[in-house]
C-alpha positions in Angstrom: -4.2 9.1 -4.2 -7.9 8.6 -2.7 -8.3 5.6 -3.8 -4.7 3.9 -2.5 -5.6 5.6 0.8 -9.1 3.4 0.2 -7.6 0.5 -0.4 -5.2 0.8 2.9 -7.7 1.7 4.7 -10.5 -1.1 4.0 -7.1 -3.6 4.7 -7.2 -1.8 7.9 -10.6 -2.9 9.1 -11.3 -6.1 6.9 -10.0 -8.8 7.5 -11.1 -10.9 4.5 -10.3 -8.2 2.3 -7.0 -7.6 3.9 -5.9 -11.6 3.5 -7.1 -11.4 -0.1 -4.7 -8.0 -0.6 -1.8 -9.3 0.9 -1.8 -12.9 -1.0 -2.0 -10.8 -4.4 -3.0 -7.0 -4.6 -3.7 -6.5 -8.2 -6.4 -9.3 -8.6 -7.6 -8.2 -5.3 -8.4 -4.5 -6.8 -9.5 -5.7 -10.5 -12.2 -8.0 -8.2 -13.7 -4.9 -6.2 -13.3 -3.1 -9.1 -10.8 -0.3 -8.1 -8.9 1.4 -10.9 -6.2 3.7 -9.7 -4.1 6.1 -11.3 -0.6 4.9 -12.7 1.2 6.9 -9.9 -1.1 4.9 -7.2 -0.9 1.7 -8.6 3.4 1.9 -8.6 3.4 2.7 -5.3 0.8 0.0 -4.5 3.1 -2.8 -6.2 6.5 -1.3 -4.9 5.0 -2.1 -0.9 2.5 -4.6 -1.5 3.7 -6.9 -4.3 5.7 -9.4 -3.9 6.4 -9.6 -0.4 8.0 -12.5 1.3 6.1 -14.4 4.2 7.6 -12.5 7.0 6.8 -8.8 5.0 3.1 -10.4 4.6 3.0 -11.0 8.1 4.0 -8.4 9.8 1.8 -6.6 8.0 -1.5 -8.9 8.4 0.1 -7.5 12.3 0.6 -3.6 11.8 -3.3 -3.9 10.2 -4.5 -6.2 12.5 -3.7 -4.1 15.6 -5.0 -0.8 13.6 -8.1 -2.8 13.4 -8.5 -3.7 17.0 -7.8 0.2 17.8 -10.3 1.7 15.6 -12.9 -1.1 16.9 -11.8 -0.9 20.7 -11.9 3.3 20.2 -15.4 2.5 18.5 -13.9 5.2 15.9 -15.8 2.8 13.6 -18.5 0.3 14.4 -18.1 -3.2 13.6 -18.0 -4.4 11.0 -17.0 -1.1 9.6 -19.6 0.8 7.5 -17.1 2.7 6.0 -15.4 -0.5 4.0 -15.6 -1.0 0.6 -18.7 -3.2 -0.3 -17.3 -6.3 -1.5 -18.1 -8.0 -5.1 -20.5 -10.9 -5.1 -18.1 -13.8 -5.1 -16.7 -12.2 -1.7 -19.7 -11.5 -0.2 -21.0 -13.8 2.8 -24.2 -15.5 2.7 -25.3 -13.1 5.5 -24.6 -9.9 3.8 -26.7 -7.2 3.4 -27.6 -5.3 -0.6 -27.0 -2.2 -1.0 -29.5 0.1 -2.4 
């Protein structure tokens, strides 16, 4: 379950990775790479597969204003360090290697 928490987390406080997880959640994890465990991934699709556009947005909303919280609270700085590093393809020309 650590890793579905992950996952819900990092579409807590990225944006781009959140957009990408809403418009389709399984390519979004095989990207970054995440595997999780059969239990995790059924509950994964059974609330974020195949949502309708008023499901996705509301919530791009419930995320967005956890988001705002956490950076507002400065529970977590901005841009989160505590995000998943994304995969090259997703990666901005600004971003930073990690060691």
């Amino acid at each position: 379950m650590d890793l579905l928490i992950t996952v819900i987390g990092n579409a807590a406080v990225d944006p781009h990775f959140r957009k990408r997880f809403l418009e389709n959640p399984i390519d979004t994890l095989d990207h970054y790479g995440i595997r999780l465990t059969k239990g995790d991934f059924e509950m994964m699709e059974e609330v974020f597969t195949k949502l309708d556009p008023r499901q996705k947005a509301a919530f791009e909303e419930a995320f967005s204003l956890l988001e705002k919280r956490l950076y507002e609270r400065k529970i977590c700085p901005h841009p989160c360090r505590w995000s998943i590093y994304p995969p090259p393809e997703f990666r901005s020309s600004g971003a930073k290697k990690v060691a």
